[in-house]
N, C-alpha and C positions, 0 to 999 in steps of 0.2 A: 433462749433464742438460737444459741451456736445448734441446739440439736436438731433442731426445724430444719434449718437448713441441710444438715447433713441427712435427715430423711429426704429430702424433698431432692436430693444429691444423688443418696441411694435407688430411690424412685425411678426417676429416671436414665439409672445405668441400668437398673434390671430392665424397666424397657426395650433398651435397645439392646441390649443383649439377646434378642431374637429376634429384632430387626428384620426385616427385608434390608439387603445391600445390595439389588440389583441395578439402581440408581449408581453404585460407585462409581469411580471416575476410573477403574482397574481395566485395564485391557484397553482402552481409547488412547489413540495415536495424538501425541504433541504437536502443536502448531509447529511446522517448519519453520527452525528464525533463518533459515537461508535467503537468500538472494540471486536465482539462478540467471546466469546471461542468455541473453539470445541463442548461443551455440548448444545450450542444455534444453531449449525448451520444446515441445512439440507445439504446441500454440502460442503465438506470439500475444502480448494485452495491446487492446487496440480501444482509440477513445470513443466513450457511447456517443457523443458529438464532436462538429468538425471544433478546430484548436484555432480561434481567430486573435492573433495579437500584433502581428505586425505587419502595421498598411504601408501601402507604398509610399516611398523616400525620394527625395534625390538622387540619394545612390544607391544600389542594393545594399542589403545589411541579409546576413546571416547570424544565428548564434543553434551550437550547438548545446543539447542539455543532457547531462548522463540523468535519468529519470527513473525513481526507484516508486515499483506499484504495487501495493501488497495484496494479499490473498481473494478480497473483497473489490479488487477491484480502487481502491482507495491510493490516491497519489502520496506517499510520504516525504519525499524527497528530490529534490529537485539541483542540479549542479550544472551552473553555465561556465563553457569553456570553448575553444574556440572562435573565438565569437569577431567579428569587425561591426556589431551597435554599440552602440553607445551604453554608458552603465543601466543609463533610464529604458534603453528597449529591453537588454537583458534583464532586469525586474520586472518589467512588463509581463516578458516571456514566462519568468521563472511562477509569477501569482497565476496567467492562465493554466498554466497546467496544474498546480497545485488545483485550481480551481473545475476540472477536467476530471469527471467520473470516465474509466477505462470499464472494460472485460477483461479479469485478469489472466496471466498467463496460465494454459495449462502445463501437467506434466505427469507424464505414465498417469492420464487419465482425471487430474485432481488437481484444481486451483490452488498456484503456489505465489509465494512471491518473485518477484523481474525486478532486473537493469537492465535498462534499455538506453542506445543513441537516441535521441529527438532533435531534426535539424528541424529550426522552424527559418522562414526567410520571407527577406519584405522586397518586393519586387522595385526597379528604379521608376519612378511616375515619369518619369521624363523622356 
């Protein structure tokens, strides 16, 4: 039995030992794990729709969110700071945009990742 398998071993290393490897992964550039700011980017990520979460109050309420979008366009991260709502509007806040497909940012030409400001704000109804 052990030698079966070491033919069936040997088998297929002589195969690939004349391979084609122009499939390898050699020469192709790694995802960026960076996270470029606003002041690095040449295109800013902008949301494919408008960002509806906070309706009009009593009083105005702002919450600022540092908001991180990765390469595709996908929101990963979301950090409320800033803020005069309440904890329940900043959750609110922090799920629409999680929830908010972007264009992501370019740079020298090619979708990278961003950190970006996002002030969202809820006008006074009154």
């Amino acid at each position: 039995m052990l030698q079966s398998v070491k033919t069936v071993f040997d088998h297929d290393a002589t195969a690939l030992q004349g391979a084609d490897r122009s499939t390898d992964l050699v020469g192709l550039a790694a995802p960026d794990p960076h996270y470029y700011p606003v002041e690095q980017l040449d295109v800013l990520p902008t949301p494919r729709r408008p960002i509806t979460v906070l309706r009009a109050t009593a009083a105005p309420a702002s919450v600022r969110l540092l908001t991180r979008v990765d390469a595709s366009g996908r929101v990963t991260g979301v950090f409320a700071f800033d803020s005069n709502a309440a904890d329940e509007r900043q959750r609110q806040a922090r799920e629409a945009l999680l929830d908010t497909p972007f264009r992501a940012a370019r740079k020298d030409g090619r979708p990278v990742r961003s950190e970006v400001v996002i002030e969202l704000r809820a006008l006074s109804s009154g």
